[in-house]
KOLKE-21243 format. One record per atom (N, C-alpha, C, O): residue number from 1; atom name; x, y, z. Coordinates in steps of 0.2 Angstrom, whole numbers, plus 5000, padded with zeros to 4 digits. Example, Ala and Ser with C-alpha at 12.3 -4.5 7.8 and 13.67 -1.06 7.14 Angstrom:
2
pos, site, X, Y, Z
1, N, 5066, 4972, 5039
1, CA, 5062, 4978, 5039
1, C, 5066, 4984, 5039
1, O, 5071, 4983, 5042
2, N, 5064, 4989, 5035
2, CA, 5068, 4995, 5036
2, C, 5064, 5000, 5039
2, O, 5067, 5006, 5040
END
This chain:
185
pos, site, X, Y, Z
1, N, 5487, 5557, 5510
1, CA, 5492, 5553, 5506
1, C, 5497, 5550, 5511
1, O, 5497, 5553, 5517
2, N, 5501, 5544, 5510
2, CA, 5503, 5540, 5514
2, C, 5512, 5545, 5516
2, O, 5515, 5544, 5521
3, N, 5514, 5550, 5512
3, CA, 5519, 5555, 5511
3, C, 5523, 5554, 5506
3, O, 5529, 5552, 5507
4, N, 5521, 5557, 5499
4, CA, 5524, 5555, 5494
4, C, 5525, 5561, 5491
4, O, 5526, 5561, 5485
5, N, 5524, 5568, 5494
5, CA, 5525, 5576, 5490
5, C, 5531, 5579, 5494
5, O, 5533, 5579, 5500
6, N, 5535, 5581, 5489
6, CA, 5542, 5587, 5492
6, C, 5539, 5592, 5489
6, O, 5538, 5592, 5483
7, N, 5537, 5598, 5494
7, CA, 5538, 5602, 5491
7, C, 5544, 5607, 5489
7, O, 5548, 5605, 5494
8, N, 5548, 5611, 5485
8, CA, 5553, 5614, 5485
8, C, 5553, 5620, 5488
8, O, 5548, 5622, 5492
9, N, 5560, 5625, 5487
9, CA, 5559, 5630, 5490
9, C, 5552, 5636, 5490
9, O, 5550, 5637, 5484
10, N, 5548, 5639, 5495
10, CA, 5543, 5643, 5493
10, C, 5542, 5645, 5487
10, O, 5537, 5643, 5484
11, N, 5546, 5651, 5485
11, CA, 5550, 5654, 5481
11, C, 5546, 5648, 5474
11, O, 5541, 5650, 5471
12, N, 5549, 5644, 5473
12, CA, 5548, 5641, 5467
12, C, 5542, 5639, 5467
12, O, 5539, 5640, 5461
13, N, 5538, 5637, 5472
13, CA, 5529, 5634, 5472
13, C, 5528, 5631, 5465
13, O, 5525, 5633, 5460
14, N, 5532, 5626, 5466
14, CA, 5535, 5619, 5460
14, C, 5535, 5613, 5465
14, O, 5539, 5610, 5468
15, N, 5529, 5611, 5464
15, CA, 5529, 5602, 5468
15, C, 5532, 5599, 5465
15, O, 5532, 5600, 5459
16, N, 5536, 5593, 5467
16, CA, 5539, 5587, 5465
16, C, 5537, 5580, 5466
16, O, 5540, 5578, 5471
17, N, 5534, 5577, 5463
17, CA, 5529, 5571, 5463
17, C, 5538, 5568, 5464
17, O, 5543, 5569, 5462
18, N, 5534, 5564, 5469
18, CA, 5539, 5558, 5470
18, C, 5534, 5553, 5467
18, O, 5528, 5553, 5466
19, N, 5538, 5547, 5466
19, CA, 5533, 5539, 5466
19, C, 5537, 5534, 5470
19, O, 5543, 5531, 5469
20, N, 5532, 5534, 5477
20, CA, 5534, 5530, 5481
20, C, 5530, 5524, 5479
20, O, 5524, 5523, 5477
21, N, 5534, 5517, 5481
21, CA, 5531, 5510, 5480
21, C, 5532, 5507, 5485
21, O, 5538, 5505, 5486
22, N, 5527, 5504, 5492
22, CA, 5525, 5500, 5496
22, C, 5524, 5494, 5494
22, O, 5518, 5492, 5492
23, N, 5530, 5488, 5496
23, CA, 5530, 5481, 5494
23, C, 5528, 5482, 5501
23, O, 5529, 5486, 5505
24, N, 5523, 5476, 5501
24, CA, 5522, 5471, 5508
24, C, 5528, 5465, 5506
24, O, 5531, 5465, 5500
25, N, 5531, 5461, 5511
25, CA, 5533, 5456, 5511
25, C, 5531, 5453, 5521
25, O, 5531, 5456, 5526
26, N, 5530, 5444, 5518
26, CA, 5532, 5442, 5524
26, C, 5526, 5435, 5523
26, O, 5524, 5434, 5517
27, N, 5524, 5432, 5528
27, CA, 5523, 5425, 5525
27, C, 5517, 5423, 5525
27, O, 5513, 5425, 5529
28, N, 5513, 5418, 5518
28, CA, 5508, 5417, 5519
28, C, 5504, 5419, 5524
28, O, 5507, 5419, 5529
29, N, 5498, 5421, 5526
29, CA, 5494, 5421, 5531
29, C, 5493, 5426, 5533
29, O, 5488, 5428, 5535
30, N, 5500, 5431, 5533
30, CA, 5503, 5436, 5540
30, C, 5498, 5442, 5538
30, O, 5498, 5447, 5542
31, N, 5492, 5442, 5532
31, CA, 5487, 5449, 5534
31, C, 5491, 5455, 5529
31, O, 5491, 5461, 5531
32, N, 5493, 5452, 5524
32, CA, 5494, 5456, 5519
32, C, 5490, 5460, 5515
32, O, 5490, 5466, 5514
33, N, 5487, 5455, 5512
33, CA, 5481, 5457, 5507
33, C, 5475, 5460, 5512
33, O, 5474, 5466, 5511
34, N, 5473, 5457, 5516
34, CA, 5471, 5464, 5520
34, C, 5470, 5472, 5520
34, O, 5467, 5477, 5518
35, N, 5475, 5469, 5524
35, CA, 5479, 5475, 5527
35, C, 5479, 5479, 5522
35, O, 5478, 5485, 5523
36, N, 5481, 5477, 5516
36, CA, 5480, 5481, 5512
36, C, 5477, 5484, 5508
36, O, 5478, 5490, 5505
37, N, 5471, 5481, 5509
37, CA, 5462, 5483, 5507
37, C, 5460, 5486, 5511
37, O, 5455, 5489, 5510
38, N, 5463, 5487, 5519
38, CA, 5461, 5490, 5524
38, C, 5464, 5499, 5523
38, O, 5462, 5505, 5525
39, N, 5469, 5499, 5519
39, CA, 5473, 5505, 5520
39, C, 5471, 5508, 5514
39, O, 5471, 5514, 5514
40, N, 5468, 5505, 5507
40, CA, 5466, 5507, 5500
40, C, 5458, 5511, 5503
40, O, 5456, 5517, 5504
41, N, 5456, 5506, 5505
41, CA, 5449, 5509, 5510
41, C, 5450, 5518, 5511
41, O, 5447, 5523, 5508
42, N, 5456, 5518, 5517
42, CA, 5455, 5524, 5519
42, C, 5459, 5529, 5514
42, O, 5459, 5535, 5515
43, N, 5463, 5528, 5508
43, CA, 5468, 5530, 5504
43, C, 5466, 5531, 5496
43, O, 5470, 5532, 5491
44, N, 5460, 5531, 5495
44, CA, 5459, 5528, 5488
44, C, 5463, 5533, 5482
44, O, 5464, 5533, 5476
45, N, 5466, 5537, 5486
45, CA, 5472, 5541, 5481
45, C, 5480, 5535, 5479
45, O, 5485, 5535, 5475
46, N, 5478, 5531, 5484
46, CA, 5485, 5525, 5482
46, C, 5482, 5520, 5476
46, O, 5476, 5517, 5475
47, N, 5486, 5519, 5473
47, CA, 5485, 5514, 5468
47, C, 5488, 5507, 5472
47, O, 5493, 5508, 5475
48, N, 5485, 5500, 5471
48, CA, 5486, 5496, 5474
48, C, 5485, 5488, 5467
48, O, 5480, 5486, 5464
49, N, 5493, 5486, 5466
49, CA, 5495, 5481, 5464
49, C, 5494, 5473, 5467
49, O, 5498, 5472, 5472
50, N, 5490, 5469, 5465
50, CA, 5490, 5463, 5469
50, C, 5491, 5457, 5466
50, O, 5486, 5454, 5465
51, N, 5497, 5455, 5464
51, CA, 5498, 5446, 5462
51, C, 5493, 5442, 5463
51, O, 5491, 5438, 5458
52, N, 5490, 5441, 5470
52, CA, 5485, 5438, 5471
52, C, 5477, 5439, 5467
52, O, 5473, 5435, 5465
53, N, 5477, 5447, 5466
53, CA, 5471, 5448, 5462
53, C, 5474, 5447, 5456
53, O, 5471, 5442, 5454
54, N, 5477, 5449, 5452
54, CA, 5478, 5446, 5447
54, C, 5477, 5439, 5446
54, O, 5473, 5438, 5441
55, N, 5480, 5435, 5448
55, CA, 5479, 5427, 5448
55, C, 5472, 5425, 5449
55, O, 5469, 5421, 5446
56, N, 5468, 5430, 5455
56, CA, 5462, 5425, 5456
56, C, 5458, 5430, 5450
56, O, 5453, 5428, 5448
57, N, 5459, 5436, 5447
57, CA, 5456, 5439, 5441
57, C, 5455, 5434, 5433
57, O, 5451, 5433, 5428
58, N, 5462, 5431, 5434
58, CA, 5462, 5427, 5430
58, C, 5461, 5419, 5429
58, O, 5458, 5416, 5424
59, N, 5463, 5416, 5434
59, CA, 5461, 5409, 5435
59, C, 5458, 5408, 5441
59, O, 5460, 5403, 5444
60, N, 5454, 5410, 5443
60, CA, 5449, 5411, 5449
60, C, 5452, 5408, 5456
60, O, 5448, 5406, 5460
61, N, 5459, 5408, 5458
61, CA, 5462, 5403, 5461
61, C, 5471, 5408, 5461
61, O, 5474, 5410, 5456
62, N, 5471, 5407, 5468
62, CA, 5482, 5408, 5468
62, C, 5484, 5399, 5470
62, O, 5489, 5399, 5473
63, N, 5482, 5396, 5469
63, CA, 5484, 5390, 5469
63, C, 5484, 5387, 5463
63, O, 5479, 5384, 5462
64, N, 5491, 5388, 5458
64, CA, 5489, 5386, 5451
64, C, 5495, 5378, 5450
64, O, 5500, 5377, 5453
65, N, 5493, 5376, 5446
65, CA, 5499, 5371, 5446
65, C, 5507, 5375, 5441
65, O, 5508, 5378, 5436
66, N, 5510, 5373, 5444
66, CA, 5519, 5377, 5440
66, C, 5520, 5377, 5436
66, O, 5523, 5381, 5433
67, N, 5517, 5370, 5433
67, CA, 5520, 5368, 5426
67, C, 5515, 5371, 5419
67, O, 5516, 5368, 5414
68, N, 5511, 5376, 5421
68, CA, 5505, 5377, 5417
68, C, 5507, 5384, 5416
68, O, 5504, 5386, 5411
69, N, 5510, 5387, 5418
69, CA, 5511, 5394, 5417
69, C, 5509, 5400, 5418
69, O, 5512, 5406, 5417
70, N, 5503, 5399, 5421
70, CA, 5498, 5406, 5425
70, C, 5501, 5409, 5428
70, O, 5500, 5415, 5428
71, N, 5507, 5407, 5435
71, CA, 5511, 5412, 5439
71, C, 5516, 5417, 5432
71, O, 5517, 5423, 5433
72, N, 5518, 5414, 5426
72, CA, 5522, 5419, 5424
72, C, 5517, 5425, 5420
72, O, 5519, 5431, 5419
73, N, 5513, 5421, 5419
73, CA, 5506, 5428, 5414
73, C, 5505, 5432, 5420
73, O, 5506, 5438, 5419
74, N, 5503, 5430, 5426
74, CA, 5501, 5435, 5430
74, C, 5507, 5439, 5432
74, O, 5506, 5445, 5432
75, N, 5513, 5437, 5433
75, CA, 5520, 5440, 5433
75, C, 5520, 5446, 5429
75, O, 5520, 5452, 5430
76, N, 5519, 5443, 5423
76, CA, 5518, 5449, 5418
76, C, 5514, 5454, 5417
76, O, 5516, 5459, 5414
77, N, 5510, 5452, 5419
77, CA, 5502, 5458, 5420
77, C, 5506, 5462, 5426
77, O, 5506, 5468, 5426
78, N, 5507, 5459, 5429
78, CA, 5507, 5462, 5437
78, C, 5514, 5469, 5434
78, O, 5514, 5475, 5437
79, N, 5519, 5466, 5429
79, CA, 5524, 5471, 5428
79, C, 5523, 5477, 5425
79, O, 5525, 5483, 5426
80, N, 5519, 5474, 5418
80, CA, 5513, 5477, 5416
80, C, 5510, 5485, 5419
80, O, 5510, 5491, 5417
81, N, 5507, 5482, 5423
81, CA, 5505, 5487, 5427
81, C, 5508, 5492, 5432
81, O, 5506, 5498, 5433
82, N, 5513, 5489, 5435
82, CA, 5518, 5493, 5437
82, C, 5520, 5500, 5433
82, O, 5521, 5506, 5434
83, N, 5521, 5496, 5427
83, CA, 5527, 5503, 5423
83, C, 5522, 5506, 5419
83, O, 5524, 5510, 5416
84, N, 5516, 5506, 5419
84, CA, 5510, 5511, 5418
84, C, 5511, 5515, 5423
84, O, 5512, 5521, 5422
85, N, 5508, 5512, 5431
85, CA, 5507, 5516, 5435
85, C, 5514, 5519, 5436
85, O, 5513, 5526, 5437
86, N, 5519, 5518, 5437
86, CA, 5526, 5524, 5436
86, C, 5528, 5528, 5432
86, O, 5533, 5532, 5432
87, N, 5523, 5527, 5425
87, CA, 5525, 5532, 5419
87, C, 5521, 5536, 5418
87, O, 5521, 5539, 5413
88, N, 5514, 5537, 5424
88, CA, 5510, 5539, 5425
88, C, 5511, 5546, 5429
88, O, 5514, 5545, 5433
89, N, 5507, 5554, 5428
89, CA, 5508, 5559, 5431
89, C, 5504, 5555, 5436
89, O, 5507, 5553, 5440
90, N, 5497, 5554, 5436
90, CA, 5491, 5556, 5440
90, C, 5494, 5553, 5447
90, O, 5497, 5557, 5450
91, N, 5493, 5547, 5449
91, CA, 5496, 5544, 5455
91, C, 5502, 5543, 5459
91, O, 5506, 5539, 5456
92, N, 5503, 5545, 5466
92, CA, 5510, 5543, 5467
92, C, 5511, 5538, 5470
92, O, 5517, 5537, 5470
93, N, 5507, 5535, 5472
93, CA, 5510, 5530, 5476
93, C, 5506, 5523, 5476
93, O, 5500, 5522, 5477
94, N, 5512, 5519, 5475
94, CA, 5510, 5511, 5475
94, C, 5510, 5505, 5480
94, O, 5515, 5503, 5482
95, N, 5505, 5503, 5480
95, CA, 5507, 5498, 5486
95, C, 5507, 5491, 5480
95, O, 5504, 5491, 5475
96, N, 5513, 5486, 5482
96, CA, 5512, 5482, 5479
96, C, 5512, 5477, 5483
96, O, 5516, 5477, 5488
97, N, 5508, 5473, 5481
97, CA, 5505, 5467, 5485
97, C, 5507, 5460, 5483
97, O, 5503, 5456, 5482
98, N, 5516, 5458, 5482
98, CA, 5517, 5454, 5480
98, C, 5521, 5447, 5483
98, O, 5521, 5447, 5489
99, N, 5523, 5441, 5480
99, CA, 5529, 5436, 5484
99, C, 5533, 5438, 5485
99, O, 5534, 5442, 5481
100, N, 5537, 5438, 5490
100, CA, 5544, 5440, 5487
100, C, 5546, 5437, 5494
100, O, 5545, 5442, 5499
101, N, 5549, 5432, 5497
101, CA, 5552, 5427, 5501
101, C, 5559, 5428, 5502
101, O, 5561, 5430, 5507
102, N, 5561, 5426, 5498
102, CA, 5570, 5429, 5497
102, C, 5571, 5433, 5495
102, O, 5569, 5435, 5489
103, N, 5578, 5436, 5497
103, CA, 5581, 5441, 5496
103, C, 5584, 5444, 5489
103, O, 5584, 5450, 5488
104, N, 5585, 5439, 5485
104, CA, 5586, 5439, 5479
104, C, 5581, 5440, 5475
104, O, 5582, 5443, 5470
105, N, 5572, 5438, 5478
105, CA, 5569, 5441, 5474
105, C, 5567, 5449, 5475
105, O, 5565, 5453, 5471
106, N, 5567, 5450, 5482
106, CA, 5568, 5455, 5486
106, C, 5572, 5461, 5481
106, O, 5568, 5465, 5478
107, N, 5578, 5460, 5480
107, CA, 5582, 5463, 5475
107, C, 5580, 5464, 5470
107, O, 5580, 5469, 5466
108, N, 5578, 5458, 5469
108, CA, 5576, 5460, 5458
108, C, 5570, 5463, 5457
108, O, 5568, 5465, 5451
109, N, 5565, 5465, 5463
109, CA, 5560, 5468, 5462
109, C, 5561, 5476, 5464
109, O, 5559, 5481, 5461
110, N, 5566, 5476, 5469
110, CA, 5571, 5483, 5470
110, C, 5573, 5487, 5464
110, O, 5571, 5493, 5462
111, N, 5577, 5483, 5462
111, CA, 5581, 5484, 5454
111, C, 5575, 5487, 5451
111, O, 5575, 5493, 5450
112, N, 5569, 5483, 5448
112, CA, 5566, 5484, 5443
112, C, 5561, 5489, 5444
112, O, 5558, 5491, 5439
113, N, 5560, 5490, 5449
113, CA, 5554, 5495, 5453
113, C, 5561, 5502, 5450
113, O, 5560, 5506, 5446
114, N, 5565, 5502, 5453
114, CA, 5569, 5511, 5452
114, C, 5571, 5510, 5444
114, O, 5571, 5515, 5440
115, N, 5572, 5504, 5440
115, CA, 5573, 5505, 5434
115, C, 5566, 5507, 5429
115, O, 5567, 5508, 5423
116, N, 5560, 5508, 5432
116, CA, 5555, 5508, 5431
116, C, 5550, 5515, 5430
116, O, 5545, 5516, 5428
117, N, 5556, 5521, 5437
117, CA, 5554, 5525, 5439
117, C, 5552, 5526, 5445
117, O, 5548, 5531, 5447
118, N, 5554, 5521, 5450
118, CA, 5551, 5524, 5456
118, C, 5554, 5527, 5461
118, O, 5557, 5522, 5465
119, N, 5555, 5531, 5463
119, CA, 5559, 5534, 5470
119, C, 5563, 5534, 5475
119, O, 5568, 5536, 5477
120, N, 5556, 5529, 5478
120, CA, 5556, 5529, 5484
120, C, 5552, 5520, 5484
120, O, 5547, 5518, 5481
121, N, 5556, 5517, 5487
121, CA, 5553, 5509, 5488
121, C, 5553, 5507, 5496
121, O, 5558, 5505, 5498
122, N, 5548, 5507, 5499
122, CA, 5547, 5505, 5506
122, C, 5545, 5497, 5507
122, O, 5540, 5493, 5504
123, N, 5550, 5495, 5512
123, CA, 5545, 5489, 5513
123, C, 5543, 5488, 5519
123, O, 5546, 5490, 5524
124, N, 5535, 5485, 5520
124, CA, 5530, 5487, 5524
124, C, 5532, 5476, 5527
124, O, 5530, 5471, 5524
125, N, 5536, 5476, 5532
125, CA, 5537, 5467, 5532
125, C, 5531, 5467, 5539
125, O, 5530, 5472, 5542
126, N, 5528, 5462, 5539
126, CA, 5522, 5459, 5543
126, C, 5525, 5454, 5548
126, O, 5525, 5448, 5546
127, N, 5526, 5456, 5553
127, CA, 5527, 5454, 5559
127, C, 5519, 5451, 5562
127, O, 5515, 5455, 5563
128, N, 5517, 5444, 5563
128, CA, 5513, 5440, 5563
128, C, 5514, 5435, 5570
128, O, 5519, 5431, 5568
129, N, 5512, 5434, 5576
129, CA, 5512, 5427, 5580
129, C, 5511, 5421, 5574
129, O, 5506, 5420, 5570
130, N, 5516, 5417, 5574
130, CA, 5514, 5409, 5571
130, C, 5507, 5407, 5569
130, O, 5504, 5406, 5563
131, N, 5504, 5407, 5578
131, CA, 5497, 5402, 5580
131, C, 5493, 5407, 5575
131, O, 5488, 5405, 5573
132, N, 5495, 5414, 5573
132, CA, 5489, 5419, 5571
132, C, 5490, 5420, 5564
132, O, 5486, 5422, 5560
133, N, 5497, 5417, 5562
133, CA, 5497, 5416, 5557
133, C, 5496, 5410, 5548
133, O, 5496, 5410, 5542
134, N, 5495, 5405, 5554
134, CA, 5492, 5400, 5552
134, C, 5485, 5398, 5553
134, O, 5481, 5395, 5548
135, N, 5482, 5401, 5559
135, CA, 5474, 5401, 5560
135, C, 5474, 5405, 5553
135, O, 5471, 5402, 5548
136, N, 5477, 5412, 5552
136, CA, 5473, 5417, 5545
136, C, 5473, 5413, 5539
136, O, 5468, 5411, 5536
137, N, 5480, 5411, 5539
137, CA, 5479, 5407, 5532
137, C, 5474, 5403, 5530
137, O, 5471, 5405, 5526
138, N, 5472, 5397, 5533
138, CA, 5466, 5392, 5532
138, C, 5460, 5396, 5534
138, O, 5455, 5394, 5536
139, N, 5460, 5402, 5533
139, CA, 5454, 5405, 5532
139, C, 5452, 5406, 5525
139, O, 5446, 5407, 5523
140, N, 5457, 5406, 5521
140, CA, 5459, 5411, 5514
140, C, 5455, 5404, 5511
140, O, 5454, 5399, 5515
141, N, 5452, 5405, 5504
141, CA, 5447, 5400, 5502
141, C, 5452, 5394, 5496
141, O, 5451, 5388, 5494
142, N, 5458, 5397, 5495
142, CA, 5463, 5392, 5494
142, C, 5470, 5388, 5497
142, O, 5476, 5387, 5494
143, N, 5467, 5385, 5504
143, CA, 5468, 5387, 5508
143, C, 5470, 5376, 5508
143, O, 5475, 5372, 5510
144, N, 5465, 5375, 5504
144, CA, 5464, 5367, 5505
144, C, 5469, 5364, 5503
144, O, 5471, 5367, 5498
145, N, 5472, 5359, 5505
145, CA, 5478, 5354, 5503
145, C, 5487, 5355, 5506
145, O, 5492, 5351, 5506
146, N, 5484, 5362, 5509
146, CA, 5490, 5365, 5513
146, C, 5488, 5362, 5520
146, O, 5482, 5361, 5522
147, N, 5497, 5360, 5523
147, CA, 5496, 5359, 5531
147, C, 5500, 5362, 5534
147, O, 5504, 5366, 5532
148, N, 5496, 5360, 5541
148, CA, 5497, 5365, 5547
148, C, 5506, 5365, 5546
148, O, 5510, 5370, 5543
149, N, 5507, 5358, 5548
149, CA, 5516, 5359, 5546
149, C, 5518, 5362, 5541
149, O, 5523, 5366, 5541
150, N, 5515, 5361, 5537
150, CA, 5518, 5365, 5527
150, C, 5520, 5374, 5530
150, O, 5526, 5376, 5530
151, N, 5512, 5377, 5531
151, CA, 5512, 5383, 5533
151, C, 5517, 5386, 5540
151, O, 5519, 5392, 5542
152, N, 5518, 5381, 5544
152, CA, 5523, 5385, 5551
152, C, 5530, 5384, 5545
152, O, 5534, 5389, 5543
153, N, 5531, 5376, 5544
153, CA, 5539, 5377, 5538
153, C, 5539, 5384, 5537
153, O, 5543, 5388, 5540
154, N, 5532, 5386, 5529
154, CA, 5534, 5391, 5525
154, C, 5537, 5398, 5532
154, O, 5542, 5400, 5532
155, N, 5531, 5398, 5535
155, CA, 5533, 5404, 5541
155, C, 5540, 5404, 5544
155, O, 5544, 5409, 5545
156, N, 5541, 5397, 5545
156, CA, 5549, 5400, 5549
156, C, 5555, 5400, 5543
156, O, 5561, 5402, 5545
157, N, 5553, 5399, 5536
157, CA, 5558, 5399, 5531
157, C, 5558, 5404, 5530
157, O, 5564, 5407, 5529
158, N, 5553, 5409, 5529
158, CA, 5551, 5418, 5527
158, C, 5555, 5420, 5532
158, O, 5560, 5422, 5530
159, N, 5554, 5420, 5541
159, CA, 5558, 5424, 5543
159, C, 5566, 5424, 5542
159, O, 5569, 5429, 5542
160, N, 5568, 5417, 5543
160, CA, 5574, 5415, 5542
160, C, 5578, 5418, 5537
160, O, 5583, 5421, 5539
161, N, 5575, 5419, 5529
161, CA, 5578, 5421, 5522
161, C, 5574, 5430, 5524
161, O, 5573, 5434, 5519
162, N, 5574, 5432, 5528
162, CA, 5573, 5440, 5527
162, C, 5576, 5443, 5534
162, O, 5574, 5448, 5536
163, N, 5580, 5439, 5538
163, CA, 5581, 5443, 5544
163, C, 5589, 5447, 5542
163, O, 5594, 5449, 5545
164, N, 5588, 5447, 5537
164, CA, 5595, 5453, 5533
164, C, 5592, 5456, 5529
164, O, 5596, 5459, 5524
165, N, 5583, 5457, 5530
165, CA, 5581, 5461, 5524
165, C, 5583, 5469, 5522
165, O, 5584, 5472, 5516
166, N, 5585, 5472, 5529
166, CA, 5589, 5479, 5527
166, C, 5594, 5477, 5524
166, O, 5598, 5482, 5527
167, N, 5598, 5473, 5519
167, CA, 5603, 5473, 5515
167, C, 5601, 5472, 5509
167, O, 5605, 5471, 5504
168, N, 5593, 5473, 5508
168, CA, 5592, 5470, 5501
168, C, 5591, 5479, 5496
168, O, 5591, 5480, 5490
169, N, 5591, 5483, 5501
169, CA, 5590, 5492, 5496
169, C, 5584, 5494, 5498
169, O, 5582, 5499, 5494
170, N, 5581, 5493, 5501
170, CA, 5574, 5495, 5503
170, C, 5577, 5503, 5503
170, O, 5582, 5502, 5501
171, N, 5575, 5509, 5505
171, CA, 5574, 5515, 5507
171, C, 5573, 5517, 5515
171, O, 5577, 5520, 5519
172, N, 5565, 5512, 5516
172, CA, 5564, 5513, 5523
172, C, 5561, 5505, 5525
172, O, 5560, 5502, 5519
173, N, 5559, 5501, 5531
173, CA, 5558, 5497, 5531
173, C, 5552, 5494, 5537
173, O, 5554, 5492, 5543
174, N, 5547, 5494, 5536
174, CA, 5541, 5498, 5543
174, C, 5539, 5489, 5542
174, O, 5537, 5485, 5538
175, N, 5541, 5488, 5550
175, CA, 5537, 5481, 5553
175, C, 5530, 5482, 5555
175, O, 5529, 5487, 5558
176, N, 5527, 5480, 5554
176, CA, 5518, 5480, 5554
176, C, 5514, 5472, 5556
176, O, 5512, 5467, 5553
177, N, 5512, 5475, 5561
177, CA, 5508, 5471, 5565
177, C, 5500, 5471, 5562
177, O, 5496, 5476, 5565
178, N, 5496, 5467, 5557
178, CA, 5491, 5470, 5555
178, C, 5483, 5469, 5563
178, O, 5477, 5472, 5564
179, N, 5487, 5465, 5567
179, CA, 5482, 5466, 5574
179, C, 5482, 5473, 5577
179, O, 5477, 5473, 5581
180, N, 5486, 5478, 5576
180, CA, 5489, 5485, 5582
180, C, 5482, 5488, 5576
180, O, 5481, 5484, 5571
181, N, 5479, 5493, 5577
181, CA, 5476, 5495, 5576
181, C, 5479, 5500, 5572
181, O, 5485, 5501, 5574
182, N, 5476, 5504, 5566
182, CA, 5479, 5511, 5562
182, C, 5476, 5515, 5564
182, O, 5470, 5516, 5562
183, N, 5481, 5520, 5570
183, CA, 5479, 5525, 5572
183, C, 5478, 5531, 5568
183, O, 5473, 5535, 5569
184, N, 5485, 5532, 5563
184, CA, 5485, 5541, 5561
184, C, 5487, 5537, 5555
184, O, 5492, 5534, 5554
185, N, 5479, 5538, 5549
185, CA, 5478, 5535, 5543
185, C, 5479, 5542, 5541
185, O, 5479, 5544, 5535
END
């Protein structure tokens, strides 16, 4: 497990499930979804939430038009699930695979993750080169209609609006390069 067990004193040989929740944040491209598939692989004891699956579960597509409403259903599904998997003995730990750009949204997901039940909230931010950040993206298969300038913008607005992310309540806050290899899974 990624470390989500306290035990108590000997004496008592009474575990305490904690419910630890692993937000990725950081910007298109940067090897999120991945990386995360990459870590579910060697962990399959983690439950793993993905905005993006949901949306392409649903509308075969994360590139939806706004004014149609698919981001708020999947919103919902995505919350949906959440408060299943925190009201849940079996599992303890969540990765959740969501937007969250600014800080405000940062926070409201904070908020609603411990209002929900969970412990412990870490956030895993994605530390990405530019050039490797925008190569990744126009790999992705909804990828078309976006430009190269749209994608560096988005990039440099993300680090911009998170470089105060340690004020937003996180717990702990792990920079993650998904190029450095996962040595001690």
């Amino acid at each position: 497990m990624l470390g989500s067990t306290v035990k108590n004193k000997p004496e008592d040989k009474k575990e305490v499930v904690m419910k630890v929740v692993y937000l990725t944040s950081g910007p298109r491209g940067s090897g999120k979804t991945e990386f995360v598939k990459k870590i579910a692989s060697f962990h399959p004891e983690v439950e793993v939430i993905s905005r993006d699956g949901i949306l392409i579960e649903l509308f075969s597509s994360t590139s939806l038009n706004p004014y149609e409403g698919g981001h708020y259903v999947a919103k919902d599904i995505l919350w949906k699930k959440v408060e299943e998997f925190l009201s849940s003995s079996k599992k303890r730990e969540l990765i959740l695979d969501c937007w969250n750009g600014f800080s405000n949204e940062r926070q409201v997901i904070i908020w609603k993750l411990r209002e929900l039940g969970a412990d412990r909230v870490v956030c895993w931010q994605f530390m990405v080169p530019i050039d490797l950040c925008v190569q990744w993206f126009f790999t992705k298969p909804d990828s078309k209609g976006y430009s190269e300038i749209g994608i560096r913008r988005d990039y440099n607005l993300y680090y911009e609006m998170a470089k105060d992310i340690e004020e937003d309540g996180f717990d702990e806050i792990y920079h993650i390069n998904p190029c450095q290899l996962i040595l001690n899974l």
